[in-house]
C-alpha positions, -999 to 999 in steps of 0.1 A, spaced: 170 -105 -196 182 -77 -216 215 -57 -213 206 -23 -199 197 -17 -168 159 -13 -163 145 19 -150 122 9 -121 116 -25 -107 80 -33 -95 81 -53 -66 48 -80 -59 38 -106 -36 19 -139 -40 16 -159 -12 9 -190 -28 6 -193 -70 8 -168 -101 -28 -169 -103 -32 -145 -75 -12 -118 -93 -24 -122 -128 -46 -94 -134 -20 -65 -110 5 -86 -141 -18 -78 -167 -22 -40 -158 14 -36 -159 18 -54 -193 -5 -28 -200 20 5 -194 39 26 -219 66 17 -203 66 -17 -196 101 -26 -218 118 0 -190 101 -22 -162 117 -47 -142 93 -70 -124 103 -84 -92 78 -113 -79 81 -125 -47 69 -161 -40 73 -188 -12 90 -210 -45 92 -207 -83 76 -240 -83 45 -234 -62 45 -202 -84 37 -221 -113 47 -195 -143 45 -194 -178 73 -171 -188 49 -157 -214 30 -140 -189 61 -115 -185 69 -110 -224 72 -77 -227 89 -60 -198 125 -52 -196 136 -81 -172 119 -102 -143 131 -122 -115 115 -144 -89 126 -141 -51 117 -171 -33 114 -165 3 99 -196 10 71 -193 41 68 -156 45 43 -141 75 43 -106 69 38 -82 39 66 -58 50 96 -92 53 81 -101 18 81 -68 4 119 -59 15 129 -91 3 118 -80 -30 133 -49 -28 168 -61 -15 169 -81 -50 155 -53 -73 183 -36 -95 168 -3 -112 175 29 -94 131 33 -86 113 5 -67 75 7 -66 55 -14 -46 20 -28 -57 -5 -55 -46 -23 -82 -60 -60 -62 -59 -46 -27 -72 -44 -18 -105 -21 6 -123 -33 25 -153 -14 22 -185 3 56 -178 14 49 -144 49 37 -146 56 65 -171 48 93 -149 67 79 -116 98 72 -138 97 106 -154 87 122 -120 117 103 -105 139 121 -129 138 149 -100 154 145 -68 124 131 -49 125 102 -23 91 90 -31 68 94 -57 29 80 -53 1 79 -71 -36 89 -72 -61 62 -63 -93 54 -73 -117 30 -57 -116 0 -78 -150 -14 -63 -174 17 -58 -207 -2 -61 -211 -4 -16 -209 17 13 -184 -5 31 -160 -7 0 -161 36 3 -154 37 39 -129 11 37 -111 34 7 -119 69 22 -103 51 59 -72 38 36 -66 60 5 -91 89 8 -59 113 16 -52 104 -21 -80 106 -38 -84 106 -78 -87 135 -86 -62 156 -67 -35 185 -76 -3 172 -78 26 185 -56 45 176 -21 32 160 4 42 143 38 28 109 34 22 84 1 -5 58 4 11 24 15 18 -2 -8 13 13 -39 43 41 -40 80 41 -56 111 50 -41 144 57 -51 167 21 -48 192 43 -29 174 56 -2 155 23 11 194 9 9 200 38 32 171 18 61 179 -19 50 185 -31 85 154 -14 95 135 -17 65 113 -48 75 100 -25 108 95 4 87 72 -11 58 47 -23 87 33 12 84 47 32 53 40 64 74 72 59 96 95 55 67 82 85 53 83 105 83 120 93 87 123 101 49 115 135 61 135 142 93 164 136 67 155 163 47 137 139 16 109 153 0 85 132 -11 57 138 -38 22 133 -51 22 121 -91 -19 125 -100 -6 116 -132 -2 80 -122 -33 59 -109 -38 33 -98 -79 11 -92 -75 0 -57 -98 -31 -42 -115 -25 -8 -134 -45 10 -171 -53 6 -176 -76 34 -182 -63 68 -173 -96 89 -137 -96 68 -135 -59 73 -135 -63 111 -108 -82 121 -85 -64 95 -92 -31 109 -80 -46 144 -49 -64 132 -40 -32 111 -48 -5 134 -25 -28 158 3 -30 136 6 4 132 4 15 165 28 -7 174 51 2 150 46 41 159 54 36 195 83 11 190 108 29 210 84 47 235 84 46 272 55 31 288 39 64 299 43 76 263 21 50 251 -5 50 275 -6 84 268 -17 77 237 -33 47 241 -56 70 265 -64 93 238 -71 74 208 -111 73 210 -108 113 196 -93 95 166 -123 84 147 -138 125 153 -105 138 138 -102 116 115 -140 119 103 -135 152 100 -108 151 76 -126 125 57 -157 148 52 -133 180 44 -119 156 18 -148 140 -1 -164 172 -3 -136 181 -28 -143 188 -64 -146 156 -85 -152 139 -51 -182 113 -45 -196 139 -19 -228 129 -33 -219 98 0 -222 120 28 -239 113 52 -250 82 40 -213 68 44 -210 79 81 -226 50 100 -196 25 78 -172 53 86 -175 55 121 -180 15 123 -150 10 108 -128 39 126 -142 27 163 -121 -10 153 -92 8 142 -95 26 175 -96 -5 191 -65 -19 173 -45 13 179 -52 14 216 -40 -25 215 -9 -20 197 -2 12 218 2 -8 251 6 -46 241 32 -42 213 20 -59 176 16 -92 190 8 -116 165 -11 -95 148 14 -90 115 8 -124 112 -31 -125 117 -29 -96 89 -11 -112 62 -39 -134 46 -58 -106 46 -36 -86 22 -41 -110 -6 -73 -128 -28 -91 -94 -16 -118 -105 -44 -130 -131 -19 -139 -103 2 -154 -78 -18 -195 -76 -25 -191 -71 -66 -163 -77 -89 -134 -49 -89 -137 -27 -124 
């Protein structure tokens, strides 16, 4: 561990062994800035994690958080961030994959007085139609390629933040990383500014398989609506609840306006439609679930599939 401070920590979760993380590890070995890189990996134990301390030669510093049996992303994640010590935290996943220029232009980005700074993404797994409705549901707002400048939401999972501002929601900060989109509209209401770095990208993994696509669209679409309407009356949430089957038309149409940008694969449409609206009537389904039942168990049903996202893919990520 060297003597400075490092200049963002990169938080990442493995629910079981280091295997699962080695190629995300890899990618970021991989950065011009990888000696200013802290790694944080957190892991139900450092002996079920199983690493070689070669694996992080290179970056500035590294520390394991053990949190022994964790059932949700968002505990795992802020556990990782409550141990992280450079001023930027970024977030990243086990099945995306940062391009060597990535932490470079976050850092230097964060240099300016922004809360949050994300990334472009790419779809890691372009070879299916499920695998580009599942990205165009789940990162299409971000597409590579796409302008750089503010925005009002960062795509989940895969954005920095300063270190001081998430200490600012650390009793809340479990709640809030159930859907990224509530901490960035609370990010907002405070008068944070958040913005879009197309000069980092990341390769994220969708999936490929529609049976394992299913019940992840439920569980997700539940946790987020549940997450949304935490602190709603009743009424408010039926309300909503009521008119969530106009989501997958608005959201369509955003989706087509979208793809049909320059550089986009619009080339797709229509014949990504049918997957589109398959996939956007289950995330209906979740939403209207979480709306009036609350999460449930459904943070839990959702963690397993957050990780070994190879196993449900049709081809190998590029």
């Amino acid at each position: 561990m060297n003597g400075a401070t490092a200049e963002m920590s990169v938080v990442i979760v493995t629910p079981d062994c280091f295997e699962t993380i080695r190629k995300t590890i890899r990618h970021l070995r991989a950065q011009t800035a990888k000696d200013r890189l802290e790694v944080v990996i957190v892991a139900p134990s450092c002996a079920q994690l199983g690493l070689d301390d070669g694996e992080l030669e290179g970056f500035h510093q590294f520390r394991i958080v053990e949190v022994g049996d964790v059932r949700s992303i968002s505990s795992a994640h802020a556990a990782g961030i409550r141990q992280a010590s450079a001023p930027v935290v970024a977030l990243s996943e086990d099945h995306s994959f940062p391009e060597p220029g990535w932490a470079q232009a976050l850092i230097e980005r964060h240099r300016q007085p922004w809360a949050a700074v994300g990334p472009a993404v790419r779809n890691a797994n372009p070879d299916g139609l499920i695998s580009w409705a599942d990205f165009l549901l789940g990162y299409g707002a971000w597409q590579d390629p796409i302008p750089p400048g503010e925005i009002d939401h960062l795509p989940g999972h895969n954005s920095s933040y300063k270190r001081s501002v998430l200490q600012d929601h650390d009793t809340e900060l479990e709640s809030m990383l159930e859907a990224e989109y509530l901490l960035h509209e609370a990010l907002r209401a405070e008068g944070h500014r958040l913005y879009l770095e197309s000069a980092a990208k990341t390769a994220h993994t969708n999936f490929g398989r529609l049976w394992q696509w299913i019940p992840y669209l439920v569980h997700a679409g539940r946790v987020f609506a549940a997450a949304r309407a935490r602190r709603w009356p009743m009424r408010r949430r039926l309300l909503y609840a009521g008119g969530a089957p106009l989501i997958p038309l608005v959201r369509l149409w955003r989706i087509r306006a979208g793809i049909r940008q320059p550089g986009r694969p619009s080339h797709l449409w229509p014949r990504v439609v049918p997957p589109l609206l398959f996939g956007l009537v289950f995330d209906t389904v979740g939403q209207m679930l979480g709306y009036v039942l609350g999460a449930g168990d459904a943070a839990m049903r959702l963690y397993p599939f957050e990780f070994h996202r190879d196993r449900h893919t049709a081809g190998q990520p590029r």
